[in-house]
C-alpha positions in Angstrom: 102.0 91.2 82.0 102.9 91.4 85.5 100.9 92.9 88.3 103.0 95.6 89.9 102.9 96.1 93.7 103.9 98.1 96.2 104.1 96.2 99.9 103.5 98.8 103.3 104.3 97.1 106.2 106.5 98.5 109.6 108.3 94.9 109.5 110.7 94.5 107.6 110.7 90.7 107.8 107.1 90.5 106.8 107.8 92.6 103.7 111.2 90.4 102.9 108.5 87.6 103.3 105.8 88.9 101.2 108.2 89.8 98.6 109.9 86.3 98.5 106.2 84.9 98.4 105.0 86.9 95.4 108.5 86.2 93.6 107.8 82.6 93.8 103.9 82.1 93.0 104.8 84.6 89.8 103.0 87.1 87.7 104.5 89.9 90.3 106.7 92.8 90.4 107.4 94.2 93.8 108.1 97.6 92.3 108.7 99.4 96.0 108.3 98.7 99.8 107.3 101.0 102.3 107.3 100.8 106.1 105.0 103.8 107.0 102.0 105.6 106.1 103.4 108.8 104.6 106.4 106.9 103.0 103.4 104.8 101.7 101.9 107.7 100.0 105.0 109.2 98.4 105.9 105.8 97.2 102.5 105.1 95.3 102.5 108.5 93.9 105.7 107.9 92.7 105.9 104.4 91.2 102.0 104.4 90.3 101.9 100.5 91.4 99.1 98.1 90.2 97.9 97.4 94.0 99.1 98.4 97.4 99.3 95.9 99.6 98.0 97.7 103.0 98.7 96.8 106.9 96.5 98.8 109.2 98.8 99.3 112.0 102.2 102.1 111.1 103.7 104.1 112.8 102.9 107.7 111.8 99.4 108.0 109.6 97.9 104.7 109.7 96.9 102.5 107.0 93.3 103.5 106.4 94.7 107.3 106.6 97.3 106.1 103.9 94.4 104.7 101.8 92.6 107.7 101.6 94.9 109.8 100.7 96.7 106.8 97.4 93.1 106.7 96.3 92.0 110.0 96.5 95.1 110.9 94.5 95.5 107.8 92.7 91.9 106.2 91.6 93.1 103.8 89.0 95.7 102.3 92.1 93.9 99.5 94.0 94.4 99.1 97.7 93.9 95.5 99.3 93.9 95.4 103.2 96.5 92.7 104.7 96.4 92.7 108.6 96.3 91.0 111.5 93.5 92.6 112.7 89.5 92.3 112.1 87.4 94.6 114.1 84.3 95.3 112.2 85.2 99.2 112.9 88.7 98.8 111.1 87.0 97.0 108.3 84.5 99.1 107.7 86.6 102.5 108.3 89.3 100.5 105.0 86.2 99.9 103.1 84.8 103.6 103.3 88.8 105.2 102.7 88.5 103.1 99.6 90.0 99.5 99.9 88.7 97.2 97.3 89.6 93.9 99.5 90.6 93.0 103.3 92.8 89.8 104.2 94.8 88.9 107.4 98.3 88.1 107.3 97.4 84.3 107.6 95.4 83.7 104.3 96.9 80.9 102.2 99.3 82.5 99.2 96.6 81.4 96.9 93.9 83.4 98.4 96.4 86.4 98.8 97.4 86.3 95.1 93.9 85.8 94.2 92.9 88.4 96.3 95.4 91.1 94.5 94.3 89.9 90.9 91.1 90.2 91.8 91.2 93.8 93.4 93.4 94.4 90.4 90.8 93.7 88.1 88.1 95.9 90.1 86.8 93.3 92.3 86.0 93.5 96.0 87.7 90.7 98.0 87.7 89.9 101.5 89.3 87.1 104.1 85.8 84.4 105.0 85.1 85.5 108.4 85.5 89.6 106.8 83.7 88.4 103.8 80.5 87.0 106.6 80.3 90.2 108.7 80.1 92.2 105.5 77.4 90.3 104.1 75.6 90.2 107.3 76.0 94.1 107.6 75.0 94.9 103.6 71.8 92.6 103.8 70.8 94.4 107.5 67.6 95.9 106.8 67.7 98.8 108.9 68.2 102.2 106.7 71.3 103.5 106.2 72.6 106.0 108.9 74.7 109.0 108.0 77.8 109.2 110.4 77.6 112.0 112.6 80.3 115.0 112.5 80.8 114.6 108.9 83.9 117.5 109.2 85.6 114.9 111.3 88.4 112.8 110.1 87.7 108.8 110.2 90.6 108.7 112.7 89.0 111.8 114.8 85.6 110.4 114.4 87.4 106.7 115.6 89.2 108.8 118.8 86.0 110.8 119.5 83.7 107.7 119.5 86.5 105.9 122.1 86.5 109.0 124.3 82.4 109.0 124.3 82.8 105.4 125.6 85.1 106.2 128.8 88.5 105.4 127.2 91.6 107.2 128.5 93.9 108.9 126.2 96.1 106.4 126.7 93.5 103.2 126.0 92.7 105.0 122.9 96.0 105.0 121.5 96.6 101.2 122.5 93.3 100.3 120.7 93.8 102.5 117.5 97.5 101.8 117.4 98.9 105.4 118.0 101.2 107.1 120.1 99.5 108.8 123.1 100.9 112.3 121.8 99.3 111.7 118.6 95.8 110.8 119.8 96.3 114.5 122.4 96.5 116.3 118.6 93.6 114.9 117.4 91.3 115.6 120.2 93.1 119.0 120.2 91.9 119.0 116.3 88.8 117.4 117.5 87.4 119.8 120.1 88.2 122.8 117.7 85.9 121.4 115.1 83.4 120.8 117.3 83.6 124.1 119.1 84.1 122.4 122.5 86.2 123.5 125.3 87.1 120.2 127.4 86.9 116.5 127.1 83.4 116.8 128.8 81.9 119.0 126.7 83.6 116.9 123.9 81.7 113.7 125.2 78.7 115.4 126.0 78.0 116.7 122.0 79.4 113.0 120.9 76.7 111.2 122.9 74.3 113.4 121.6 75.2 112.8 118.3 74.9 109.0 118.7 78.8 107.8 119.8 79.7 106.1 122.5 76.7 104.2 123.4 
């Protein structure tokens, strides 16, 4: 029985790509292809795929957002991460939005399709440099520390943390991938849940809290 997947991806020639990839190693239907977050979202609930495969960087919610939000309505749907990008904080922000596996864009088609059998099958998969950092974070032996302002998004916790480390609106939105105007709503969003007036008083409760040092 095939493994049905959806591929979410802004490019269309990476999806045309990934599509003629999986058609050729076999055991794959491509049931749907999206090229944003939210059309991501609608498309999983709707065609109820195997596995989403995930890029991080879209243009309206992002891919981690986009995770959260299959797997909170969709917990039998696997997610596997395929990006070009592997900051430990974009890893670690798929894994916690529910992610079962994290590849780049230039694994081998073996480890990809092994990588979406495996998720498939309720494993954890990740690329061998991801795969190293996680194992060197897991067996750390300092104690788990809660994240602070737990009423905070990931993303607003991601712009508040940037902002607590001296980035400009604009830096912020170049390193997270979003539109300036959507990084000034979510420090809007931001500042209300933390019941701060300004960007100062913003940074001053974020440093407090730990972020940004």
């Amino acid at each position: 029985m095939s493994i049905r997947v959806l591929l979410v991806d802004d490019h269309v020639l990476v999806r045309d790509g990934l599509a003629a990839l999986l058609d050729v190693i076999g055991g794959f239907e491509l049931v749907g292809e999206a090229g944003t977050g939210e059309e991501a979202v609608k498309q999983a609930q709707l065609l109820r795929p195997d596995v989403v495969l995930m890029d991080v960087r879209l243009p309206d919610i992002d891919g981690v957002e986009a995770t959260r939000q299959i797997r909170t309505a969709l917990p039998e749907t696997a997610v596997l991460m395929l990006t070009m990008y592997d900051d430990d904080a974009t890893v670690f922000a798929a894994m916690r939005a529910g992610a079962q596996g994290y590849l780049l864009k230039d694994a081998d088609p073996e480890d990809l399709a092994g990588g979406i059998r495996a998720v498939t099958a309720g494993q954890a998969i990740f690329g061998p440099g991801v795969a190293q950092r996680m194992l060197t974070y897991l067996s750390s032996t300092q104690p788990t520390v809660d994240y602070p302002f737990p009423q905070l998004t990931e993303r607003e916790r991601l712009i508040l943390e940037r902002l607590a480390a001296g980035r400009r609106t604009a830096e912020i939105a170049t390193e997270l991938f979003l539109a300036r105007k959507t990084v000034s709503n979510q420090l809007t969003s931001v500042f209300a849940k933390l019941g701060v007036a300004d960007r100062a008083e913003a940074v001053l409760k974020a440093r407090d809290g730990g972020l940004g040092r």
